[in-house]
N, C-alpha and C positions, 0 to 999 in steps of 0.2 A: 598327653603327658600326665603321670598322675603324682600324687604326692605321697606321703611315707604310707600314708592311711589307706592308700587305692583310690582316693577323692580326684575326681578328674578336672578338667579344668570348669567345665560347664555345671556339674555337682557345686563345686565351691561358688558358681553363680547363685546357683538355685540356694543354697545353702544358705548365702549372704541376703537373700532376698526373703525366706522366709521368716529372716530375723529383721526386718523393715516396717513400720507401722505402715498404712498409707498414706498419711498426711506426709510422713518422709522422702517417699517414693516422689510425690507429688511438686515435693520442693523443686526438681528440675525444670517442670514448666506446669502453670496452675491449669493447664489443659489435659493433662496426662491421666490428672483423677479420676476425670469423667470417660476417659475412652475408658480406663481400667476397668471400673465400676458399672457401667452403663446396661450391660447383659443381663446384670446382676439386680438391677432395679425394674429393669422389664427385659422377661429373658426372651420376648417377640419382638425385639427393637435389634434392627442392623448394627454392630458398632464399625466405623468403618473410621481409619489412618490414612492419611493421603499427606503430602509437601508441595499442596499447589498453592502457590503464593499470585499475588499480580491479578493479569489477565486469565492466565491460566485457571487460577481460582474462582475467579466470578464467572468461567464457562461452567468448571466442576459445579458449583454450585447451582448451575440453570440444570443440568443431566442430573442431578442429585434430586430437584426440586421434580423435576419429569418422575425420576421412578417413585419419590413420595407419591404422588398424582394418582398413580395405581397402585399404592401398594399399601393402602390406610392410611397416610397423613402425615404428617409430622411426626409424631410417635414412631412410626417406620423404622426411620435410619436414625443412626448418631454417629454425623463423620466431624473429625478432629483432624485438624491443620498444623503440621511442624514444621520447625524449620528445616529444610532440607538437608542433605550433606552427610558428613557421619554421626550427628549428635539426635539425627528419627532414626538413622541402621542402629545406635545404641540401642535408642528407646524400643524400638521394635525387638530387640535381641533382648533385654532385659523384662519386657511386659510376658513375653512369650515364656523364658525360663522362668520366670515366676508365677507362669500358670493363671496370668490376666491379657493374654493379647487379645487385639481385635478380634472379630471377627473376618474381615477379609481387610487387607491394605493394600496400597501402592509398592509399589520398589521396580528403579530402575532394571534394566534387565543384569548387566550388568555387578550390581548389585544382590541381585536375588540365588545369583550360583555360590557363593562362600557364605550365603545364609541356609540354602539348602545344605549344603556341604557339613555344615556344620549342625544338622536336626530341628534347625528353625522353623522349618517350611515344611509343609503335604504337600505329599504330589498328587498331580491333579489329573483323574485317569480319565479314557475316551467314555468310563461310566458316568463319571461328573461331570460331563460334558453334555453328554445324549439327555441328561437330566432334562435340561430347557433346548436341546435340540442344538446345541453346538456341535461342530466335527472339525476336523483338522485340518481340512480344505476352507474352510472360512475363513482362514488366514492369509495372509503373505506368507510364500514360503520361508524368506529369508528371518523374519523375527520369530517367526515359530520353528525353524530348526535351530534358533540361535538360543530361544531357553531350552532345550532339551539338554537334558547333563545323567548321565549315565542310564540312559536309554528311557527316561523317565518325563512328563511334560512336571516342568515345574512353576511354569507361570501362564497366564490367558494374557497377550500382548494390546493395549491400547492403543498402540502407533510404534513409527519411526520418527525419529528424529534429528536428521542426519545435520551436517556441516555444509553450508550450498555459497553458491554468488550471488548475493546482491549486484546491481548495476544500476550507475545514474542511466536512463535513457539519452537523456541530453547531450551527457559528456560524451556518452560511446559514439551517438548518434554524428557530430562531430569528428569523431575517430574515425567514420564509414567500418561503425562496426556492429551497426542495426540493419539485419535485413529488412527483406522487404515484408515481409509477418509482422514486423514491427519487432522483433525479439533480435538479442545478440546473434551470431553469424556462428558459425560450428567454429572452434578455439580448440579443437583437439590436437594436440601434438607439442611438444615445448617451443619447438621452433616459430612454432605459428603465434604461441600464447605470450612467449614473447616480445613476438614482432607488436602484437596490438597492447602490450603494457608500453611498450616504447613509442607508440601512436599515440595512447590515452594518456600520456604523460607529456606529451606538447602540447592537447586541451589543456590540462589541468596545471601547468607551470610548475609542478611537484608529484607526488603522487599519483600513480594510477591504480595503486590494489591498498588496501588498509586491515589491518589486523590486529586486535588489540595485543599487547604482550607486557604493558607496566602499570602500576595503580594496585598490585595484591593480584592482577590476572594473572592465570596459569594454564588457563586449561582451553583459551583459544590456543595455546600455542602449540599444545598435545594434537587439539582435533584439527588442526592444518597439517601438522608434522605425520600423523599417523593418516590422514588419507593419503597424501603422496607418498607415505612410504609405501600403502600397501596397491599403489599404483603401480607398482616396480615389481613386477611378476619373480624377480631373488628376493622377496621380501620373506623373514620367519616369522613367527612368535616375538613377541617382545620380552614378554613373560613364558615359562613354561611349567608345567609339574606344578600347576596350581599356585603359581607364583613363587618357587623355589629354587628357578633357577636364568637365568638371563640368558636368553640366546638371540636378544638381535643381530642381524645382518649388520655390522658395524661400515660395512662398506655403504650399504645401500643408506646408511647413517648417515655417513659421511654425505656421498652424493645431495642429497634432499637438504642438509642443513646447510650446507659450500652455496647450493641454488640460491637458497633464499637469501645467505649474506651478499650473493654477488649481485639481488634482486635490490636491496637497500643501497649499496655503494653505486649502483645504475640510477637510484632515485625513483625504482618502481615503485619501493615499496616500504613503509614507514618506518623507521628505526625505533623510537619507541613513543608508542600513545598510549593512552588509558581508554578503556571500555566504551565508553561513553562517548568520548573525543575521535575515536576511530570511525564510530558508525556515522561521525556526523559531517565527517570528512566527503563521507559519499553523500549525505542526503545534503551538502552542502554545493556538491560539484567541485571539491578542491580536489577529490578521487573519482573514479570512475566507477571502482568496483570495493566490494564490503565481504570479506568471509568470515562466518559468523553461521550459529544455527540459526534454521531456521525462524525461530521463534520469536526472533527482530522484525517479522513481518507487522505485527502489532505496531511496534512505536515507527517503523518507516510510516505505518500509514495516517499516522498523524501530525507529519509533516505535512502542511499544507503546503499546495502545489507543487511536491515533492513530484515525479514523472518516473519511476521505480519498476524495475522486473525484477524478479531472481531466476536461476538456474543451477544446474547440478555442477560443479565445479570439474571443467573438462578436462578430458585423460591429456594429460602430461607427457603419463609411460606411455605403461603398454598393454594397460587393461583398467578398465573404468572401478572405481573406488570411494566413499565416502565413508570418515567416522560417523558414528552414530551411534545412537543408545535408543535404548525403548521403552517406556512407561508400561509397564504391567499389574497385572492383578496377581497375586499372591496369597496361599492360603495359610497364613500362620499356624503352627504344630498345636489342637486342641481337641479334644473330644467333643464331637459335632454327635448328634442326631441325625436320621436320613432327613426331616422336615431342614432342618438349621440349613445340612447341605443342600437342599437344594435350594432352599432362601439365597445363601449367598451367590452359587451361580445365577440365580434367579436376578441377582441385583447386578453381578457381571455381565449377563448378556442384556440386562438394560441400558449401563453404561456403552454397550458396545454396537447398540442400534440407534443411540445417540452421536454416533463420532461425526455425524455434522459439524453439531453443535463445536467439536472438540477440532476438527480441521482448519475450523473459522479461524483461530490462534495460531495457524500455521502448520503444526503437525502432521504427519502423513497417518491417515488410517490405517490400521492393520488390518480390521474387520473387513474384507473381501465386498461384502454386498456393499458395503459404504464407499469406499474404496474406486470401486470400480461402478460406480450409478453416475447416468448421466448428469445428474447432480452437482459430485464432485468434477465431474468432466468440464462442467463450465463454472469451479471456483477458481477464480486467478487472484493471484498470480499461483495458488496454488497448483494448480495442474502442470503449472510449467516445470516444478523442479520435482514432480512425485516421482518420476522414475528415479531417483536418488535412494528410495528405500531397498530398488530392488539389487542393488551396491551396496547395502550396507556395512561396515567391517566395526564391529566391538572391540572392546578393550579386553584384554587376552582377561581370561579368570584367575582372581587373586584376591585372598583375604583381606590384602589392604588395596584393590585396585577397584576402578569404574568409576563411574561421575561421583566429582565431588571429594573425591580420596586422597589418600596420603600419597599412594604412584602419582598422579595428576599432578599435586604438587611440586615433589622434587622436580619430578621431566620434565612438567610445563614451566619451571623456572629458569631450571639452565638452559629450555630452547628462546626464553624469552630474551635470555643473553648472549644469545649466540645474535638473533635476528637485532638487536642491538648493536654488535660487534663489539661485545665486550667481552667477550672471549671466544678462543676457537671451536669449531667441531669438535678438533680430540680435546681441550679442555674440557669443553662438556661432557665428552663419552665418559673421562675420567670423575668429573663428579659425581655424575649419574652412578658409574658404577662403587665410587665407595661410598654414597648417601646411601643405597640401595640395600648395599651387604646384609643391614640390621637385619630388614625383612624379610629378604632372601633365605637368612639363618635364624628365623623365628616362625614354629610351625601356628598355624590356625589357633589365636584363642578360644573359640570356639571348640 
């Protein structure tokens, strides 16, 4: 859309930035300065943008510390930590328009298509790949066909991330629903899956499955709702036309939200807990079973004499499914050098012969040789739920959609009210669909 002048919306960014001192710019977070500036003081130093907070972060920073190791020193890289969510996709959309981005960043996958979409991002060809000997077979197929956006690669993927079960062993073990592997029993089919909620629910006096959905949560309620929806082989788009236009299967709506309240009024399944409160249900034994990303592998395992597996959350319908997103590499819109390009791949496929390191926290490797090394084959409980990545289903592409967003929000609130029983299915369709309208009828600021 442009304005009387022909200034488009992304000009009036650029526009608005070039009249910005730095120290201005800088006001948002006193970390911002230095990713901006940092090329710029030594134009041989990596500047890299990541939102690994936690655990997560003190992996990144052991793979960080690796590619300094061979790559000159400290001096090398300059990576910068934000806070995750919309307010790094700003920072990264506003460094870039104003001609200071990173040199390579993070971004959800996700995330990274209405940044492309919108001129943010280079795409990344099988030239810049062959650089340090990357190909496209290195990959899982499913995260690497999943950032391809108009025939084009537009991210190098770090992992999957999917939505899995946690399980007490104890409680289920009780249930007789530990084989003899020591792992839960195949749970495929609704009928079967609820025979054994209603087994692990006379262990447990309450509760047999727990799922956060009160406290400000929103988006466990999305990543349970969209894998079982897209278990359901009539399942569409949620989103369509680049988030323009709404075409879920309101039925299949229906179905999966009806479940889950009939799952609470049975006493499977918690009416409403906070974050926190939910996982601890299970690492308590008042539940059996915990859905949540994976990335709860961490603090289960510091539960002492906690006795814990996880697994892929079993097909329901009628074809195996898990939400999921995926951490990637992205190369911000800038005038590179061939040296620069191939620095940066050069520090991607570092990160990317590091994904041990990065597995250890739960995540599923994308990178093929890590992935699939007998290595990873004897990480548990990891190995137990990694064929989850090969099921992965993303959040339909949307300007204001994927981890962290404004979609997540609304949807993940009215389902957290539904699994409450604080209102119906079709109350919620109906909220869903007039909170939605705005940005349905608001094209890409970008």
């Amino acid at each position: 859309m442009a304005t009387a002048t022909g200034l488009t919306r992304r000009g009036f960014l650029t526009a608005g930035l070039v009249g910005l001192t730095l120290p201005a710019l800088a006001g948002c977070a006193d970390t911002v300065s230095a990713g901006l500036v940092g090329s710029q003081l030594n134009p041989k130093t990596l500047v890299y943008w990541n939102l690994f907070g936690g655990g997560d972060g003190t992996r990144m920073q052991t793979m960080e510390a690796g590619y300094q190791k061979t790559h000159g020193g400290a001096a090398s890289l300059q990576s910068t930590t934000f806070a995750w969510g919309n307010p790094y996709y700003s920072k990264l959309t506003l460094a870039t328009v104003g001609h200071k981005p990173p040199d390579v960043a993070i971004s959800h996958l996700t995330r990274a298509k209405p940044l492309y979409d919108g001129g943010i991002l280079e795409p990344i060809t099988e030239e810049h790949l062959a650089l340090v000997g990357l190909k496209a077979s290195d990959f899982n197929p499913t995260p690497w066909n999943a950032q391809k956006t108009d025939g084009n690669n537009i991210a190098v993927p770090l992992d999957t991330h999917p939505l899995v079960m946690f399980y007490n062993v104890a409680v289920l073990k009780k249930a007789g629903l530990i084989g003899g592997d020591g792992q839960v029993v195949n749970l495929d089919s609704m009928d079967t899956f609820e025979a054994a909620l209603a087994e692990i629910s006379k262990v447990t006096k309450g509760p047999a499955i727990t799922s956060a959905n009160v406290g400000g949560e929103t988006a466990t309620e999305w990543r349970v709702f969209w894998t079982l929806y897209n278990q359901n082989s009539a399942a569409t788009p949620f989103l369509s036309h680049d988030g323009a236009d709404l075409t879920v299967n309101w039925d299949v709506f229906e179905d999966v939200t009806s479940r889950l309240q009939r799952w609470v009024k049975q006493g499977w399944l918690n009416s409403g807990l906070d974050y926190a409160t939910a996982q601890s249900y299970m690492f308590t034994g008042k539940a059996g079973m915990y859905l949540e990303g994976e990335w709860e592998l961490t603090t289960a395992q510091l539960i002492k004499g906690l006795d814990f597996d996880m697994a892929p959350l079993p097909t329901l319908y009628d074809r195996p499914a898990a939400q999921a997103d995926s951490h990637t590499f992205v190369l911000p819109k800038k005038d590179r050098t061939p040296e620069q390009l191939e620095q940066v791949m050069g520090f991607i496929k570092s990160m990317l012969e590091q994904s041990m390191t990065w597995a250890k926290g739960g995540h599923i490797p994308a990178y093929l040789p890590i992935a699939n090394s007998a290595a990873y084959h004897k990480l548990l409980p990891q190995a137990h739920y990694a064929s989850a990545a090969q099921h992965a289903v993303y959040d339909d592409p949307a300007w204001y959609g994927g981890s962290g967003s404004t979609f997540e929000g609304i949807v993940g609130a009215q389902l957290g009210l539904v699994q409450q029983r604080a209102i119906t299915p079709a109350q919620a369709r109906q909220a869903i669909t007039d909170q939605l309208k705005v940005y349905l009828n608001t094209p890409s600021p970008l």
